[in-house]
LUMBADO-564578 format. One record per residue (C-alpha): residue number from 1; residue in three letters; x, z, y. Coordinates in nm, 2 decimals. Each point is the difference from the previous one (the first is absolute). Example, Ala and Ser with C-alpha at 12.3 -4.5 7.8 and 13.67 -1.06 7.14 Angstrom:
2
<site><kevex>1</kevex><guvo>ALA</guvo><c1>1.23</c1><c3>0.78</c3><c2>-0.45</c2></site>
<site><kevex>2</kevex><guvo>SER</guvo><c1>0.14</c1><c3>-0.07</c3><c2>0.34</c2></site>
This chain:
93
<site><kevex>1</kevex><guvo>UNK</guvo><c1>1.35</c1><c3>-0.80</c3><c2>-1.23</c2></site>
<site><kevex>2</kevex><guvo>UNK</guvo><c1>0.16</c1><c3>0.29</c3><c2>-0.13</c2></site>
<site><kevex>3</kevex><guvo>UNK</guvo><c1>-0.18</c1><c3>0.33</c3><c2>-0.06</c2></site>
<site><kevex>4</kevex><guvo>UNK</guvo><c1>0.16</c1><c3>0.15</c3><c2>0.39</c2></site>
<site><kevex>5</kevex><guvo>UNK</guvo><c1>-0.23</c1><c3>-0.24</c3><c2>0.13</c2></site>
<site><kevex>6</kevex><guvo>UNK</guvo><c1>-0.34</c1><c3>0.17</c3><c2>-0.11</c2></site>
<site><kevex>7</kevex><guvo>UNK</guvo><c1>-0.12</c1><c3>0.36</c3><c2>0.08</c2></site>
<site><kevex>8</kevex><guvo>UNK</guvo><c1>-0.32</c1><c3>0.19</c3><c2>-0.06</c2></site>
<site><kevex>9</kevex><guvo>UNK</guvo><c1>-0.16</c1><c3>0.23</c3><c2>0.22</c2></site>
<site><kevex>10</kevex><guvo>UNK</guvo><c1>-0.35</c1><c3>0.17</c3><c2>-0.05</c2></site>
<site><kevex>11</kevex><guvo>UNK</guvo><c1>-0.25</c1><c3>-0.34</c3><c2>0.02</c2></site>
<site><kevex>12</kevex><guvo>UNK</guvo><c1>0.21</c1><c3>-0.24</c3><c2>-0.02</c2></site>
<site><kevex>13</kevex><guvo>UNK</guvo><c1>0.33</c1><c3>-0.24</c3><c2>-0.14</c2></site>
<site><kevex>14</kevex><guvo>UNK</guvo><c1>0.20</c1><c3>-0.16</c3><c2>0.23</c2></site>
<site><kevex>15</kevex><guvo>UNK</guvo><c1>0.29</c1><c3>-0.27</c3><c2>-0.04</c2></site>
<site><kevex>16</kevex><guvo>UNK</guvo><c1>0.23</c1><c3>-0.10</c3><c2>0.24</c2></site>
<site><kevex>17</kevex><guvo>UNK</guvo><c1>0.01</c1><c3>-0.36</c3><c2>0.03</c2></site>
<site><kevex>18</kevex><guvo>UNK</guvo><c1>0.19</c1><c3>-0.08</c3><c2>0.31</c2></site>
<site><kevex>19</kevex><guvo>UNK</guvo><c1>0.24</c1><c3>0.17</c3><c2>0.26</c2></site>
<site><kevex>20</kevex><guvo>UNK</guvo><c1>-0.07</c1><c3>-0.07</c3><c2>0.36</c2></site>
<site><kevex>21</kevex><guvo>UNK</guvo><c1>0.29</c1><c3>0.23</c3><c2>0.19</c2></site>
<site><kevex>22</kevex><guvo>UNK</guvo><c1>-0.07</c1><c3>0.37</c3><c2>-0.06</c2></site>
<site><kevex>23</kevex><guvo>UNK</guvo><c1>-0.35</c1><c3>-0.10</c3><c2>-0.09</c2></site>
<site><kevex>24</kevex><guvo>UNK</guvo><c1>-0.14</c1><c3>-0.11</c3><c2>-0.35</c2></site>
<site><kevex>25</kevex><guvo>UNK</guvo><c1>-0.27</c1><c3>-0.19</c3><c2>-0.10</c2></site>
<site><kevex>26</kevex><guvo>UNK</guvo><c1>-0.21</c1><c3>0.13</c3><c2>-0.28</c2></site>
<site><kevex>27</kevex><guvo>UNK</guvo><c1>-0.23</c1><c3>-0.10</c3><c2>-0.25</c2></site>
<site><kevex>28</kevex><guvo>UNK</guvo><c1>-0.21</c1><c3>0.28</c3><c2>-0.02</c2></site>
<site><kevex>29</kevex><guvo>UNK</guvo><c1>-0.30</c1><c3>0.04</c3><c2>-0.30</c2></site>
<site><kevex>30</kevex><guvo>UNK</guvo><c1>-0.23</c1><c3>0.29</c3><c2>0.09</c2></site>
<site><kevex>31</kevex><guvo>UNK</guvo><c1>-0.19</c1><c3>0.16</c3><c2>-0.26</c2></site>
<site><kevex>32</kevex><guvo>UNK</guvo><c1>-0.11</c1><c3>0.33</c3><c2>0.16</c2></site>
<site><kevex>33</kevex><guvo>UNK</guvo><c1>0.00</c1><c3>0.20</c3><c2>0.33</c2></site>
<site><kevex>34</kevex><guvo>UNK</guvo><c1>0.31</c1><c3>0.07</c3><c2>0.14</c2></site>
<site><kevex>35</kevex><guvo>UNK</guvo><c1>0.03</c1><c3>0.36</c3><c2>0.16</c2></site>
<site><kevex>36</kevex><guvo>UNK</guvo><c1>0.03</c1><c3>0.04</c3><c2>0.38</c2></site>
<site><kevex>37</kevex><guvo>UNK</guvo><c1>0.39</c1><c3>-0.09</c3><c2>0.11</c2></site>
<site><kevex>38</kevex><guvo>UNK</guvo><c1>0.21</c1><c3>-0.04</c3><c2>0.30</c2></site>
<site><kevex>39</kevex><guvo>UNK</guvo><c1>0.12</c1><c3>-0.41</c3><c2>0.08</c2></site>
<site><kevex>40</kevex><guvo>UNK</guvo><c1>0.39</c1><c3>0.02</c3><c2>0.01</c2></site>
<site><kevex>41</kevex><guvo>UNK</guvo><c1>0.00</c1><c3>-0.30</c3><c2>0.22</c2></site>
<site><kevex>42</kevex><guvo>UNK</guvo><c1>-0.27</c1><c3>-0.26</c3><c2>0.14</c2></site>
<site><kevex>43</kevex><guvo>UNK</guvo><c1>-0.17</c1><c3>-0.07</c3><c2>-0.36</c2></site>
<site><kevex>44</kevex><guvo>UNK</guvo><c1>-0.21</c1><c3>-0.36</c3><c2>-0.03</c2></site>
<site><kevex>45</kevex><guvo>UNK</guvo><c1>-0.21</c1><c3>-0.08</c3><c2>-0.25</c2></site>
<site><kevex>46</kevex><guvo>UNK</guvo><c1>-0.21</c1><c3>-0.34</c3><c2>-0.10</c2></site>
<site><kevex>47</kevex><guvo>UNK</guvo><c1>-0.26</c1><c3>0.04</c3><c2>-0.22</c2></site>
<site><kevex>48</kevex><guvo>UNK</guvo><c1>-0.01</c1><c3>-0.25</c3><c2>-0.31</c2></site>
<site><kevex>49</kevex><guvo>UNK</guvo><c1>-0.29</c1><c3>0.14</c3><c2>-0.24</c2></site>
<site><kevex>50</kevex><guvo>UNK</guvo><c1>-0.21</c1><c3>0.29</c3><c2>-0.04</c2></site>
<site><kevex>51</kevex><guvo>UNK</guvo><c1>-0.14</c1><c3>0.25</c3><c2>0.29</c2></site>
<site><kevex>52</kevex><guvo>UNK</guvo><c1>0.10</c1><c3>0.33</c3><c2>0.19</c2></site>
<site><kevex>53</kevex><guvo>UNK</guvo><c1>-0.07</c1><c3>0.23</c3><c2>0.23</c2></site>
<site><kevex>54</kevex><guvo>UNK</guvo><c1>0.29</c1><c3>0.07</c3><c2>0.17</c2></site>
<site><kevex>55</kevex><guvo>UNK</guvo><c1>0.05</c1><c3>0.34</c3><c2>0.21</c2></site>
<site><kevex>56</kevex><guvo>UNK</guvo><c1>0.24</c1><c3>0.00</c3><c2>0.27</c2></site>
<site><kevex>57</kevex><guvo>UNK</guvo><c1>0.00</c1><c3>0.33</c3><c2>0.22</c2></site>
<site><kevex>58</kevex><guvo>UNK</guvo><c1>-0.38</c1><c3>0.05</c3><c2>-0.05</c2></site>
<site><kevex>59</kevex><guvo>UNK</guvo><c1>-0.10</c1><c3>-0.38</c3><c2>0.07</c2></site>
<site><kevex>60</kevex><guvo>UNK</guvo><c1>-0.16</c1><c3>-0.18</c3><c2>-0.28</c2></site>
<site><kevex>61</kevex><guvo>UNK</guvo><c1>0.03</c1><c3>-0.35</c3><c2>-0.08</c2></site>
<site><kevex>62</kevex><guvo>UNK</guvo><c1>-0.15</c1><c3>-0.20</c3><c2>-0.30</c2></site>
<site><kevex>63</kevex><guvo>UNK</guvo><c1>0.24</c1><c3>-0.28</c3><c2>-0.08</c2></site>
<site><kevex>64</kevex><guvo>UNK</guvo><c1>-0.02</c1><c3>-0.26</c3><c2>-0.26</c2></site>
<site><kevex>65</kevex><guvo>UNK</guvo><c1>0.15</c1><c3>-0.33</c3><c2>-0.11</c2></site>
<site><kevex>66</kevex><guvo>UNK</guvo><c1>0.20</c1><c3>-0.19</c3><c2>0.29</c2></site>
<site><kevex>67</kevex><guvo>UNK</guvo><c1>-0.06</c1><c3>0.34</c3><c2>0.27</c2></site>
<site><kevex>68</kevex><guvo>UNK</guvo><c1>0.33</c1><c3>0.13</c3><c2>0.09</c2></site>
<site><kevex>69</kevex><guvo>UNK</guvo><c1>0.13</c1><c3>0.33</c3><c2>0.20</c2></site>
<site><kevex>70</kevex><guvo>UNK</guvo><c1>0.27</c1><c3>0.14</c3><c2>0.15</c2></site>
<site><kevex>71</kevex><guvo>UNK</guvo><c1>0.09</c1><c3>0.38</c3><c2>-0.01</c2></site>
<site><kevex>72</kevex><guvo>UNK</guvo><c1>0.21</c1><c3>0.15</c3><c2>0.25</c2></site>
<site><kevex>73</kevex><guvo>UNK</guvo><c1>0.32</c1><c3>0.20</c3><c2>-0.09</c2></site>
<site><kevex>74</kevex><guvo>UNK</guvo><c1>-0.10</c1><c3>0.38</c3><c2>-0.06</c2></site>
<site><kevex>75</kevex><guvo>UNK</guvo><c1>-0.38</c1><c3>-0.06</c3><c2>-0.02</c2></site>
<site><kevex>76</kevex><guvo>UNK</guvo><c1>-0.20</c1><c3>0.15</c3><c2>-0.32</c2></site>
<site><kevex>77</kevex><guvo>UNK</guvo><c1>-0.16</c1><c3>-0.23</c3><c2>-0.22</c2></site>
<site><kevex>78</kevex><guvo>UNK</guvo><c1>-0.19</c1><c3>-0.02</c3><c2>-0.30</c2></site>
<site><kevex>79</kevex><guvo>UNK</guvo><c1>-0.17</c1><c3>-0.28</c3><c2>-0.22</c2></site>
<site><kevex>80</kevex><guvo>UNK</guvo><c1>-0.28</c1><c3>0.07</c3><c2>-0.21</c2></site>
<site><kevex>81</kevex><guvo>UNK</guvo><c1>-0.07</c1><c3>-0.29</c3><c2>-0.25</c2></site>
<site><kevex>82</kevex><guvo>UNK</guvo><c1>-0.35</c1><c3>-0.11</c3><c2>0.01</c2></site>
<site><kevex>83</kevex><guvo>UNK</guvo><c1>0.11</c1><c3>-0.31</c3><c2>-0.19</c2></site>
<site><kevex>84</kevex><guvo>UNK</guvo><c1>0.34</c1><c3>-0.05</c3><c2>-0.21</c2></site>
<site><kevex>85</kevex><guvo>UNK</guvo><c1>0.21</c1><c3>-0.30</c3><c2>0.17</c2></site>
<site><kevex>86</kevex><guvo>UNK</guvo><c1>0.32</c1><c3>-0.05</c3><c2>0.17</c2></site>
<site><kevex>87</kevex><guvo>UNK</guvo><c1>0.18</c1><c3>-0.04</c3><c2>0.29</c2></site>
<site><kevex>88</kevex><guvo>UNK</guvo><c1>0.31</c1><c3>-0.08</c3><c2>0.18</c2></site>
<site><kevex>89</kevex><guvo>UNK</guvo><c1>0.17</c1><c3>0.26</c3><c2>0.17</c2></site>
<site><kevex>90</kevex><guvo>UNK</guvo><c1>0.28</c1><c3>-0.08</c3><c2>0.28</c2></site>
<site><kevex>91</kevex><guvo>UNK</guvo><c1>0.18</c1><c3>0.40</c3><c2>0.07</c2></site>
<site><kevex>92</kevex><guvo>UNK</guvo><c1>0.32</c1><c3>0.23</c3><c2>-0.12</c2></site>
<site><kevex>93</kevex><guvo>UNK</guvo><c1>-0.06</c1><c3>0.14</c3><c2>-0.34</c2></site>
């Protein structure tokens, strides 16, 4: 994949691996927290490795390996790592 394909944002990599109409797929390491931010569309994430509590407007959810979650368009959310891992993340970059 060419280097378009991956991006870095505070705690974590991501690499686009597939194209599914305005939506990508991405393989997404996280090694961090990830600061509070607005979805830009339905956001879906699997779970493959490692744990996180995941805010989404105020609610708190502990996910880990093979949980999954979708985030509605416009809502704030943050991840804050409680174990390194990775996930797959259906949304608009």
């Amino acid at each position: 994949m060419s280097d378009e394909t991956v991006f870095k944002a505070p705690g974590f990599v991501g690499r686009i691996v597939r194209s599914l109409g305005e939506m990508e797929v991405i393989d997404v390491t996280v090694d961090g927290d990830m600061p509070a931010h607005a979805a830009e569309s339905d956001d879906f994430f699997v779970v493959l490795s490692g744990r996180f509590e995941v805010d989404v407007e105020g609610a708190i959810n502990v996910c880990a390996a093979g949980d999954y979650m979708m985030v509605a368009k416009g809502s704030s959310h943050a991840i804050r790592m409680l174990e390194p891992g990775r996930l797959i993340l259906i949304g608009k970059v």
